[in-house]
C-alpha positions in Angstrom: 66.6 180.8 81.1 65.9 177.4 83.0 62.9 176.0 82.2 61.5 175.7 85.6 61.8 179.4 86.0 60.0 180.0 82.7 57.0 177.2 83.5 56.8 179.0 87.6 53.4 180.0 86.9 52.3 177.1 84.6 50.7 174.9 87.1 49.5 178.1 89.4 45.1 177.7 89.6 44.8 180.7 92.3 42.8 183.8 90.5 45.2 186.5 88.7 44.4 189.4 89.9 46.5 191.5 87.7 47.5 190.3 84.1 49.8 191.6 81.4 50.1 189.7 77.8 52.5 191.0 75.7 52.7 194.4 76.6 54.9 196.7 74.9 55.8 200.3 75.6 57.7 202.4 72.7 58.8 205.7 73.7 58.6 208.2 70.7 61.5 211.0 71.0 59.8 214.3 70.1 62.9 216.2 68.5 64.7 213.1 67.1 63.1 211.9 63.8 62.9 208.4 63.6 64.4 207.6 67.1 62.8 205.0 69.5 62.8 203.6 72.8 61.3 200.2 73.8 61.3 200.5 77.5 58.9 197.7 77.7 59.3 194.3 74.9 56.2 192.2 75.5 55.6 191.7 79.0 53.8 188.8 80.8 52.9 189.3 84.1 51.0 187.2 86.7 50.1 188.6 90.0 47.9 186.2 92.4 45.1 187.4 94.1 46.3 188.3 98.2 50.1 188.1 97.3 52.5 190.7 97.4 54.6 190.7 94.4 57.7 192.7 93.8 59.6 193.6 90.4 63.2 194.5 90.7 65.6 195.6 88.5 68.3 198.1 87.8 67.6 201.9 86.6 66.2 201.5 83.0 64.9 197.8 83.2 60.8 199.1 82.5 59.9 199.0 85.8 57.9 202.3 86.4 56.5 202.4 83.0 55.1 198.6 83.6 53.4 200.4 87.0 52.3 203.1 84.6 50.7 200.6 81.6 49.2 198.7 84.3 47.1 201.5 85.7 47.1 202.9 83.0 48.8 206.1 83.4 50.5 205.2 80.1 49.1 204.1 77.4 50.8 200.3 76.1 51.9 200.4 72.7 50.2 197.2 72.5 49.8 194.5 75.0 47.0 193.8 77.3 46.4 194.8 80.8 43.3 193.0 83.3 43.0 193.9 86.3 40.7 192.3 88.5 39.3 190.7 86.1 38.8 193.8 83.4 40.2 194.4 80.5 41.8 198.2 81.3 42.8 198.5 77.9 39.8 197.7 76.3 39.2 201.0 78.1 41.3 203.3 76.9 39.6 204.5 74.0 38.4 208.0 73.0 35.4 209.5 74.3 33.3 210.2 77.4 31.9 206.8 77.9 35.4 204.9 78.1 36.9 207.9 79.8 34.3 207.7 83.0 34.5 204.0 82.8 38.4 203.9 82.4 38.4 206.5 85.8 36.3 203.8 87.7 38.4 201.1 87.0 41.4 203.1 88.2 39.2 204.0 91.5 39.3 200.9 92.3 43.3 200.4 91.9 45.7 202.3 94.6 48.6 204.2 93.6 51.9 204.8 96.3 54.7 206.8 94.8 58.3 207.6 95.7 57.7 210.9 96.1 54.4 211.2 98.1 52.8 213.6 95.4 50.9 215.1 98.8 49.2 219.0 98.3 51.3 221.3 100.6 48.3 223.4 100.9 46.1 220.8 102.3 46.1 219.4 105.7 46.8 216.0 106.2 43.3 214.9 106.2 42.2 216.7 103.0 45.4 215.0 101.5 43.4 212.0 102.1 39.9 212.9 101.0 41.2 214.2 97.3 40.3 210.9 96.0 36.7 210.8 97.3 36.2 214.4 96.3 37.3 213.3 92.7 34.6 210.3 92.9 31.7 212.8 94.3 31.6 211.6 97.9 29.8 213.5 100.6 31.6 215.9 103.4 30.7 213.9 106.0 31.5 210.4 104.6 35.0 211.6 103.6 36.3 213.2 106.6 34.8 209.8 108.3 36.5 207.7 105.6 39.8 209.8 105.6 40.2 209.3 110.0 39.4 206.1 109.4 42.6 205.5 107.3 44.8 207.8 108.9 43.8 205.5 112.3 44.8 202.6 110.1 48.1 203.6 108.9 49.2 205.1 112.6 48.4 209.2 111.7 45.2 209.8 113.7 47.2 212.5 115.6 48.3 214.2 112.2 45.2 215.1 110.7 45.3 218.7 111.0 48.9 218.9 110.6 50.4 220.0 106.7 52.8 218.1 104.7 56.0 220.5 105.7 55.2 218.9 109.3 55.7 215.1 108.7 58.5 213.2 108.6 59.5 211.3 105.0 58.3 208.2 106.4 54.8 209.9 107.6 54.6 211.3 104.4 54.6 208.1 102.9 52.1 206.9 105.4 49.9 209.1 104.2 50.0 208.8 100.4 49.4 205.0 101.7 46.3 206.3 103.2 44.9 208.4 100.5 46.0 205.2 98.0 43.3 203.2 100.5 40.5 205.8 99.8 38.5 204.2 97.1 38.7 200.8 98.7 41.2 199.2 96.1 41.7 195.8 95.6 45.0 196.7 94.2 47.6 198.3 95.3 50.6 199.7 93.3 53.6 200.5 94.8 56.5 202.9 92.6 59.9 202.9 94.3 57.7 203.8 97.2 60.7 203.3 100.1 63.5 204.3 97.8 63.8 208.1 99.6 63.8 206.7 103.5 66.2 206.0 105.8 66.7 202.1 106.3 64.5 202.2 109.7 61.6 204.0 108.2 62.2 201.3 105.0 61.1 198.8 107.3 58.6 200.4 109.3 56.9 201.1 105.9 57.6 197.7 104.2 55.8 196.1 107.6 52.6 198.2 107.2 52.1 197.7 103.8 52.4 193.9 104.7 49.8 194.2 107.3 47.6 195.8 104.8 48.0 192.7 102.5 47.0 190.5 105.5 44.3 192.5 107.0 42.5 194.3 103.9 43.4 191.0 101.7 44.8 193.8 99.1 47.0 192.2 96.6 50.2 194.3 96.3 52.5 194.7 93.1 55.6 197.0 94.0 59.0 197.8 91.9 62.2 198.5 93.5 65.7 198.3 92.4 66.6 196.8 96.4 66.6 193.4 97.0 65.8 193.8 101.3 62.3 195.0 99.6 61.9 191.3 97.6 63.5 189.6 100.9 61.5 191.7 103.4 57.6 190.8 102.3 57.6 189.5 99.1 55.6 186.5 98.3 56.6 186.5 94.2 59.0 188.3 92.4 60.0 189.3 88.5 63.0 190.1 87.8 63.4 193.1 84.7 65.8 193.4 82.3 66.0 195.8 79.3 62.0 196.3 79.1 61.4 192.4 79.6 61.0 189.9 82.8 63.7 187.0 82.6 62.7 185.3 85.7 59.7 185.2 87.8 57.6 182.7 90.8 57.3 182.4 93.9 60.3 183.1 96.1 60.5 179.6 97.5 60.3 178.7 93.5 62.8 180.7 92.6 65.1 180.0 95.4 64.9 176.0 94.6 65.7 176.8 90.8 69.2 175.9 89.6 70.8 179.0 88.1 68.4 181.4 89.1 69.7 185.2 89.4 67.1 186.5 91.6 67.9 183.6 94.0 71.6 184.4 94.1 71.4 188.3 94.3 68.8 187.7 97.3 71.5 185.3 98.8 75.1 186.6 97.4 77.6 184.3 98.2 81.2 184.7 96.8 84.3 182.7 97.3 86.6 180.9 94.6 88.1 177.6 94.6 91.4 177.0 96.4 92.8 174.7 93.7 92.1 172.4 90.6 91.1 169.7 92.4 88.2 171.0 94.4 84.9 171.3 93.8 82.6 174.7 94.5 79.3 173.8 95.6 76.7 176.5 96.4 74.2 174.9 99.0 70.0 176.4 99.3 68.8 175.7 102.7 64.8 176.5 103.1 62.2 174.8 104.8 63.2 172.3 107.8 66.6 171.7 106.2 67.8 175.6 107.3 68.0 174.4 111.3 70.0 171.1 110.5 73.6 170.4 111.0 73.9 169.4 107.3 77.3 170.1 106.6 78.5 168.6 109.9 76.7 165.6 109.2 78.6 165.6 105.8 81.5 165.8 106.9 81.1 163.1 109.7 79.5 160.5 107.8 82.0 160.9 104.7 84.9 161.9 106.8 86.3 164.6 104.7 87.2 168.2 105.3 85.2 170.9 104.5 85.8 174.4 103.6 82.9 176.8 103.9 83.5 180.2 101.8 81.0 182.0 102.5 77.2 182.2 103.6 74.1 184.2 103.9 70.7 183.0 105.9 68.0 185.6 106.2 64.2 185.5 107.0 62.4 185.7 103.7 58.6 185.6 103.8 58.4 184.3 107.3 60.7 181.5 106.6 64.2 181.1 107.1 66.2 180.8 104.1 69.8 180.9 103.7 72.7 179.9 101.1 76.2 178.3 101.7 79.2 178.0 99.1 81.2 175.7 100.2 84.5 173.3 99.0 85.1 169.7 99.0 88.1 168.1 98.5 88.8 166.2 94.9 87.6 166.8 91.1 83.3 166.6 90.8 83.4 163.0 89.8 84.8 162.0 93.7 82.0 163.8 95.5 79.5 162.5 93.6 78.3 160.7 96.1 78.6 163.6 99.1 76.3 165.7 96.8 73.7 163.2 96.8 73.8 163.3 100.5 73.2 167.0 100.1 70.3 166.4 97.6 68.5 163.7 99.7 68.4 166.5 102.9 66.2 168.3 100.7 68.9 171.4 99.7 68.9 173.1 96.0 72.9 172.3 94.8 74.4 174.5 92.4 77.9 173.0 91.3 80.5 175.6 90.2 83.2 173.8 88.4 83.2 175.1 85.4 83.2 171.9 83.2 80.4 170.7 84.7 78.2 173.4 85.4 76.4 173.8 82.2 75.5 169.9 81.8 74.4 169.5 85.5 72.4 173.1 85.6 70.4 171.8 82.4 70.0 168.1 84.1 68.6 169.7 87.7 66.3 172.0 85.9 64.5 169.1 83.5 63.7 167.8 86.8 
């Protein structure tokens, strides 16, 4: 792993709001003597306080049982999980006392999942006010509190209506709201778009960003899709086999030589044409993703180039994009056309084999 991508949080002096440190899940199989599963392998986790942070990773990686450990819904096998600033596992021994004090803490985290886990027998509104019932709030201040959020998340019309009325994506909507009921400072998201159209995706992904912004909630979702971690994400982990191999910011990570999350967000394929080429894969972010680089290259060095292929999306407000292109000659002739590419200010990943390894290592000691 480049050791810009493992040091992405190193300098970082906002407040954590959610922290794991070394947490480990093992799975015990009931009916197989002896057999284990680690689905998570010491897990460390930083989440900033206002950001929303996704995890991503295929089927299997640990993602839902990290959601789980964090709130607690499973136990770590060891590890420790803070939230907000408390120690949830330092809650999670026997008894009443750390039982009522481990169901406040969780109060106080919200929980979205893929599914919408809403009561068919309830109206939309009492779907809402479970939580507040659970905590021992009044009549009257829950069916105030539960309009309230139903305004918020675009229901108010649906109060009255049952679960077997709404649409996927207004079911969603309303686990959002009921998630909101305790006034969380943290809100978990499992898979929570994975089972809606592509439109409703969006439409979903763009409220739960507004939340962020308006409510200042910090948001930590998991999701196998990369649109998700394109769409709103600030940060982002990326899971593998119970363990995070990469994680930062998005700009971070997109400005890090070899990074997989970077090149999965921005796929770009394309293979060399002949032995004496060079394959360059060019990062444009900031100012540099509106200039006529590549034109100006080619101008000022004279030379043809060949672009291969190329991908430029908004992520996080910003436009970002990635370009693999091929210049003519071996590396050690376009030495000096890749510096013209560095001094613009774009990330360079060089794919000739050869060198790849030595110049990967030299841009990430940087």
């Amino acid at each position: 792993m480049p050791a810009a991508i493992r040091a992405a949080h190193s300098t970082v002096t906002e407040t954590h709001v959610i922290t794991t440190s070394g947490l480990t899940k093992i799975y015990r199989a009931h009916r197989s003597r002896g057999r284990e599963v680690t689905a998570l392998d010491g897990v460390d986790l930083h989440v900033r306080e206002g950001e929303v942070y996704g995890v991503i990773g295929q089927s299997g990686a640990g993602k839902s049982s990290l959601i789980r450990c964090i709130n607690l819904l499973e136990r770590p096998t060891s590890g420790t999980v803070t939230v907000a600033g408390q120690d949830l596992t330092a809650l999670a021994g026997r008894g009443p006392r750390a039982g009522k004090e481990l169901r406040e803490a969780r109060s106080r985290i919200g929980m979205v999942f893929q599914h919408f886990n809403l009561l068919s027998s309830r109206t939309v509104q009492s779907n809402v006010e479970l939580p507040l019932e659970i905590l021992g709030v009044s009549g009257k201040e829950r069916s105030r509190k539960a309009l309230e959020l139903l305004d918020l998340v675009g229901l108010s019309d649906k109060a009255k209506a049952y679960p077997a009325q709404l649409s996927g994506g207004q079911k969603q909507r309303v686990g959002i709201a009921r998630a909101l009921a305790g006034d969380p400072k943290v809100l978990l998201s499992d898979e929570a778009t994975s089972a809606l159209d592509p439109e409703t995706t969006r439409s979903i992904l763009q409220l739960l960003r507004d939340l962020n912004r308006q409510l200042g909630l910090t948001v930590l979702l998991i999701t196998h899709e990369m649109d998700v971690v394109k769409s709103i994400c600030d940060s982002a982990a990326l899971m593998e086999k119970g363990r995070i191999v990469e994680s930062g910011t998005v700009s971070e990570l997109l400005a890090t030589p070899g990074s997989e999350l970077a090149a999965a967000l921005f796929p770009v394929s394309g293979d060399a044409t002949g032995d004496d080429r060079t394959v360059v894969d060019v990062t444009f972010h900031g100012e540099a993703a509106t200039q006529p680089v590549i034109s100006q290259l080619s101008r000022t060095y004279n030379i043809d180039i060949s672009i291969l292929g190329a991908a430029m999306d908004t992520v996080a407000g910003k436009q970002v994009g990635r370009m693999r292109i091929e210049l003519p000659g071996r590396y050690e002739e376009n030495v000096v056309p890749i510096g013209f590419l560095r001094e613009q200010g774009l990330q360079i990943d060089i794919l000739d084999k050869a060198a790849q390894e030595p110049l990967l290592l030299k841009e990430g000691a940087k």
